[in-house]
C-alpha positions as CSV (number, residue, x, y, z in Angstrom):
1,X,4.8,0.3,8.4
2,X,7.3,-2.1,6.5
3,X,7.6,-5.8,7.0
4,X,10.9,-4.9,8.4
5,X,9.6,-2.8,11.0
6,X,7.2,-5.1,12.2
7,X,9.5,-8.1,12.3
8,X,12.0,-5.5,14.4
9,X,8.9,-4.6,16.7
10,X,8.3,-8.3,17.4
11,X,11.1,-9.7,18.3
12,X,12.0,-6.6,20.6
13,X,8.7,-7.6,22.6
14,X,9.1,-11.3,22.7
15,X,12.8,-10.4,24.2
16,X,11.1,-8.1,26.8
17,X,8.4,-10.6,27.8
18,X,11.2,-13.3,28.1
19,X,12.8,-10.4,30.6
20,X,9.6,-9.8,32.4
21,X,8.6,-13.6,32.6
22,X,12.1,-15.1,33.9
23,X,11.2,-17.4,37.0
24,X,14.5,-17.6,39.1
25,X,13.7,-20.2,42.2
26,X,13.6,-20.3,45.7
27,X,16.6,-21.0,47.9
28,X,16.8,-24.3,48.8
29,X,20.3,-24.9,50.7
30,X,22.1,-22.7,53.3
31,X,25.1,-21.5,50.9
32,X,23.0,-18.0,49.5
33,X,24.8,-18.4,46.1
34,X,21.3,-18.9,44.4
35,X,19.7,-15.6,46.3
36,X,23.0,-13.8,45.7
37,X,22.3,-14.7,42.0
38,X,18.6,-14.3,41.7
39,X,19.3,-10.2,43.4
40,X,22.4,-9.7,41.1
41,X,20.3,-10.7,37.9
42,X,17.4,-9.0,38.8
43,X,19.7,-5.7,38.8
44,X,20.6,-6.8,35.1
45,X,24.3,-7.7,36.3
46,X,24.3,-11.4,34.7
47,X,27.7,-12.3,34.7
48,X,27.9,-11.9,38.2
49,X,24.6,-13.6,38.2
50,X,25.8,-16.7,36.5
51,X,29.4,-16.9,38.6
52,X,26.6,-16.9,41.7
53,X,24.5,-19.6,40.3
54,X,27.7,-21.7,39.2
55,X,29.2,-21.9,43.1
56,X,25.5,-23.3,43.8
57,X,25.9,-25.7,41.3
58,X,29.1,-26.8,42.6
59,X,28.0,-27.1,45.8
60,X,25.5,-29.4,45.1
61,X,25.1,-30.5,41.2
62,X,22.2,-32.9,41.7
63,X,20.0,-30.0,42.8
64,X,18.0,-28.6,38.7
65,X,17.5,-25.4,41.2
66,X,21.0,-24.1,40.5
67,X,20.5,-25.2,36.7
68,X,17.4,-23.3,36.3
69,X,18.4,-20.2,37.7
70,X,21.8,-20.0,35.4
71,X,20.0,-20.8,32.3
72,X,17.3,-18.3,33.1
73,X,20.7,-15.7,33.5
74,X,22.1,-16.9,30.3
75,X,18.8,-16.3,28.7
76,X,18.4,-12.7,30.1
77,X,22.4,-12.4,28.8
78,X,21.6,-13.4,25.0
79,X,23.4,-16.8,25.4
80,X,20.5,-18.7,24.3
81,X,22.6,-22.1,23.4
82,X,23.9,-22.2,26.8
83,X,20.7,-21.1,28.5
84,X,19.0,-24.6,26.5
85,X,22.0,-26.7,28.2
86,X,20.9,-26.1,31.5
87,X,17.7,-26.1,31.1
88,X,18.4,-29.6,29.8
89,X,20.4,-30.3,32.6
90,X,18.1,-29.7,35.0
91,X,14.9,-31.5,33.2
92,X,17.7,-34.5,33.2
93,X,17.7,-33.9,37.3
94,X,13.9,-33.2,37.4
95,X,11.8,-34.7,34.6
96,X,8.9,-33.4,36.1
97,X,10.0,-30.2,36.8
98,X,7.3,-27.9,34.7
99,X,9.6,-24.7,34.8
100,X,12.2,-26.2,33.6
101,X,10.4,-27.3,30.2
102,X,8.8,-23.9,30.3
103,X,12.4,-22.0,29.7
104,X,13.5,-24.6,27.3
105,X,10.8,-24.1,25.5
106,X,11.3,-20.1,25.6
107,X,15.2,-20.6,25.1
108,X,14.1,-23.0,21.8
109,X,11.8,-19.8,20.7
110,X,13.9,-17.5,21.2
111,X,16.1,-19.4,18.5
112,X,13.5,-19.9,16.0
113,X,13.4,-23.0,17.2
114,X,9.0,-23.2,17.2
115,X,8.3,-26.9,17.2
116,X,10.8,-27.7,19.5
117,X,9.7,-25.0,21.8
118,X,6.0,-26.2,21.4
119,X,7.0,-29.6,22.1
120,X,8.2,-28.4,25.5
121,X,5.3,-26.1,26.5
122,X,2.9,-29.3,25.3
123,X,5.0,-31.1,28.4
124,X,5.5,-28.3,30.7
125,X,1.5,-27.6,29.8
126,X,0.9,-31.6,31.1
127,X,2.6,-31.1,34.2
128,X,1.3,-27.4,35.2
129,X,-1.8,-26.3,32.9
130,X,-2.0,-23.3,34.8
131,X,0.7,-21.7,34.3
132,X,-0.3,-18.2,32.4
133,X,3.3,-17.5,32.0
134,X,3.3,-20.6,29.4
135,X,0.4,-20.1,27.4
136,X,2.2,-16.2,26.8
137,X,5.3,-17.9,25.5
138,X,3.7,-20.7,23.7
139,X,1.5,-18.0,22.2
140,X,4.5,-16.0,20.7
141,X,5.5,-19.8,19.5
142,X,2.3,-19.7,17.6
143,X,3.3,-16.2,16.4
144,X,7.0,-17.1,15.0
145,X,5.4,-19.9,13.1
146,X,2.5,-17.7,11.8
147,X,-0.5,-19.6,13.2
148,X,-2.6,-16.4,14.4
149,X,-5.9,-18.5,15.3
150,X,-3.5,-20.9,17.8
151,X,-1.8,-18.0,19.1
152,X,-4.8,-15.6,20.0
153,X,-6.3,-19.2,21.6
154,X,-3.3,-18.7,23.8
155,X,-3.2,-15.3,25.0
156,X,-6.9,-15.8,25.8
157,X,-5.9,-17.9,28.4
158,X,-3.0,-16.1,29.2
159,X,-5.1,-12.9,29.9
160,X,-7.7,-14.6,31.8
161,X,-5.1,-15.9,34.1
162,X,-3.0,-12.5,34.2
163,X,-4.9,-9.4,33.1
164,X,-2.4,-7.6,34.4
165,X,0.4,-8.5,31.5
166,X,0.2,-5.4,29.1
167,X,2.5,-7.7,26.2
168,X,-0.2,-9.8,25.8
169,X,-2.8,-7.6,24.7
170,X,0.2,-6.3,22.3
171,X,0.5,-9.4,21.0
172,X,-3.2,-10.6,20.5
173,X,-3.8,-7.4,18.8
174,X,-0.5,-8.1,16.2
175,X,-2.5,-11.7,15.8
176,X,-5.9,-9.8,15.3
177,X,-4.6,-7.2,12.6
178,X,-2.7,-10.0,11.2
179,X,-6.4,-11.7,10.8
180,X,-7.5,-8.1,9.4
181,X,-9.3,-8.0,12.6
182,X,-8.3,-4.3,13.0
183,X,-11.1,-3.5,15.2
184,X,-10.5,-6.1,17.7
185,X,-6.5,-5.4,17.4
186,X,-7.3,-1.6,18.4
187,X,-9.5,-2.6,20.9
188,X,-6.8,-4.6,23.0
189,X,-4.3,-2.0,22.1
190,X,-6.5,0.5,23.4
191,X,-7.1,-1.4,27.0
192,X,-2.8,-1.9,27.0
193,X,-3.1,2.0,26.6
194,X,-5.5,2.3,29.4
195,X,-3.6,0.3,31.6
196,X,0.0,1.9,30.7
197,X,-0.4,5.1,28.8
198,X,2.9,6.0,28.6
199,X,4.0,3.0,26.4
200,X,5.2,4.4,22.9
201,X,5.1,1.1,21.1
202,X,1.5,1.1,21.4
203,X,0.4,4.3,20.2
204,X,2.8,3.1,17.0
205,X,1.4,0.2,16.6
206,X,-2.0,1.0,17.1
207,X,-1.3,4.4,14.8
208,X,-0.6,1.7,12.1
209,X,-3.7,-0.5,12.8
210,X,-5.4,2.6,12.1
211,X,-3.6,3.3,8.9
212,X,-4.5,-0.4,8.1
213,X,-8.4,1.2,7.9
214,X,-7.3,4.3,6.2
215,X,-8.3,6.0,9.2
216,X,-5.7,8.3,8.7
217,X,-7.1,10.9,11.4
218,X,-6.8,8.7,14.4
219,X,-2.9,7.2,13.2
220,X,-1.8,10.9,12.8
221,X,-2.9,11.8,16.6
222,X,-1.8,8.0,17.2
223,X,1.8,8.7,15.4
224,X,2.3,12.2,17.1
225,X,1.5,10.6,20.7
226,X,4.2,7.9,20.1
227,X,6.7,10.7,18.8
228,X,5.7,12.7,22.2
229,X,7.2,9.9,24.1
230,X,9.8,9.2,22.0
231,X,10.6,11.9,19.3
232,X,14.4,10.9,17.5
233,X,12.3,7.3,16.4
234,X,12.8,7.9,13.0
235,X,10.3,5.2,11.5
236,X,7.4,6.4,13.3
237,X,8.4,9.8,12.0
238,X,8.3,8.1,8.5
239,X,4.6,6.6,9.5
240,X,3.5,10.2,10.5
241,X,4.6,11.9,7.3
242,X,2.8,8.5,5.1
243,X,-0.8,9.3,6.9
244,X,-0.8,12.6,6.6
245,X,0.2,12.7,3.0
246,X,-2.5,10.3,2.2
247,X,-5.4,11.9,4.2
248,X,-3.9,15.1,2.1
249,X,-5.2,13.1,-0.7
250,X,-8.3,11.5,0.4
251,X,-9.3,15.2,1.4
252,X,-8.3,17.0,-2.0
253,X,-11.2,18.2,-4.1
254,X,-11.5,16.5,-7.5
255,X,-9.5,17.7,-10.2
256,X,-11.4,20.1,-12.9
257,X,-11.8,18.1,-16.0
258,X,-10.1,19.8,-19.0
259,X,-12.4,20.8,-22.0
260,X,-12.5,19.0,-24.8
261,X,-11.6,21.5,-27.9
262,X,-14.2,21.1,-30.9
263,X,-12.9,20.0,-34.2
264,X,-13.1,22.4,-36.8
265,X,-15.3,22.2,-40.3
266,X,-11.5,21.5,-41.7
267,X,-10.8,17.7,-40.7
268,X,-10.0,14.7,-42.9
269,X,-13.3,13.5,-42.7
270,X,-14.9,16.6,-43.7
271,X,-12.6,16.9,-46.8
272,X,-13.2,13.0,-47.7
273,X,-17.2,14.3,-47.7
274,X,-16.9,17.1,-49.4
275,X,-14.8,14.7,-52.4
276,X,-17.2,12.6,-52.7
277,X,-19.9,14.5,-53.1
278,X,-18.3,16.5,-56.2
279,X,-18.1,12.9,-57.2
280,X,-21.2,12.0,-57.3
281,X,-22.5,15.7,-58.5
282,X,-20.2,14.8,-61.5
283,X,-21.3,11.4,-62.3
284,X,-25.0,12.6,-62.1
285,X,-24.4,15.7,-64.5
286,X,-22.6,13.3,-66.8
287,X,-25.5,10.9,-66.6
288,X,-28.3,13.5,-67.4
289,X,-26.6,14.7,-70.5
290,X,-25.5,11.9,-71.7
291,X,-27.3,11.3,-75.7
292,X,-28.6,15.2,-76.2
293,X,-28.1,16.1,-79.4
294,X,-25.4,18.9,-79.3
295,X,-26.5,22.6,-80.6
296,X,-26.0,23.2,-84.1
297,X,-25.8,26.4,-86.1
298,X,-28.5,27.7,-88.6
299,X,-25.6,29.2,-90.9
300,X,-24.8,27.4,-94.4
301,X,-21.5,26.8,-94.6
């Protein structure tokens, strides 16, 4: 899996567990236009949402309720900057007002924005400690700035409070592999699974955990689960084809070495042996004769 990949995984499931944590209040007064709201951005349509949650705000702008619920909408919506004002708004209205901080915080997050979101969950934490919804989103703040220690801490106490929320196992198990804690990270992956097994990202991700361990068997059937769910995603088709080429490899037999040929009797090194011993045959002849009288002939002349 590339960097890019998981940063695009990420951020995708911090976005859904800011959908799936959104808080929008009770009604307080008699006008509706925060119920109105609260059905209309349940059903995803936020701009009617927001026009909802303005007339309640008009109707009574000393009340953070109306605040609250239209910078949750704005959240939901993508328009982060304006979700932060009224979530300031309302902690101007309400400075003990522990959701509001909360949403801040998550608005501040969502914007890369970690110490000014931890800031606001450290206050939000001081006024509500229980909150598990908190400790998920302070927990991804831990994430964004890289501390995996502080944010598994979190979504400790997250779980404990909420077993129920699937996204934090996802994301204790991104801290664990991050940690090279791969059995651990599989092992909360594995419970998400449990708990919701038709949830592609997980098979992915877990695939790649997998793959982390070279335990290429289990990310194939991991990879070809996801794709089951979800076949035209191209990079866990690009995952699939990586494990299997490399448990191709891990499971090819050795290569037969190649025989060495033998030098032959002709080689430099034989000729430069050969050389010298003429050499030294010669000197040695020329040494042994050396001061014989030569043969002379009996013959007068």
């Amino acid at each position: 899996m590339s960097n890019k990949h998981v940063i695009t995984c990420l951020t995708a499931s911090i976005f859904l567990l800011a959908q799936l944590g959104r808080t929008f209040a009770a009604e307080h007064g008699a006008s509706g236009h925060n119920t109105r709201g609260t059905e209309l951005a349940q059903a995803k349509q936020y701009d009617a949402a927001i026009a909802e949650f303005t007339k309640a705000i008009q109707e009574n702008p000393k009340d953070p309720l109306g605040y609250t619920n239209r910078g949750s909408a704005y959240r939901d919506a993508g328009r982060l900057p304006e979700a932060q004002a009224d979530f300031t708004k309302a902690i101007e209205l309400a400075p003990n007002d522990e959701l509001a901080y909360r949403e801040r915080g998550n608005a501040l997050r969502m914007q890369n924005d970690f110490d000014g979101a931890l800031a606001d969950f450290a206050k939000a934490a001081e006024l509500k400690a229980d909150d598990p919804v908190l400790y998920e989103y302070r927990g991804f703040a831990w994430i964004g700035k890289q501390d995996w220690e502080k944010a598994i801490a979190d979504f400790d106490i997250a779980i404990q409070k909420r077993p129920d929320n699937l996204l934090s196992y996802a994301e204790r198990a991104l801290a664990k592999r991050s940690l090279r804690r791969f059995d651990e990270a599989i092992a909360d992956y594995t419970i998400a699974l449990e708990k919701n097994p038709n949830y592609e990202p997980d098979y992915a991700r877990r695939g790649y955990t997998y793959a982390l361990k070279q335990d290429y068997e289990k990310a194939i059937a991991d990879y070809q689960q996801a794709l089951k769910l979800k076949p035209d995603d191209y990079d866990t088709v690009q995952r699939l084809q990586y494990a299997q080429s490399m448990l191709a490899a891990k499971n090819a037999p050795p290569p037969t070495p190649t025989p060495k040929e033998k030098p032959g009797l002709i080689t430099p090194v034989n000729i430069g042996i050969v050389l010298a011993l003429i050499i030294v045959i010669a000197v040695v002849l020329r040494f042994v004769t050396r001061g014989k009288a030569e043969p002379t002939s009996h013959i007068i002349r």
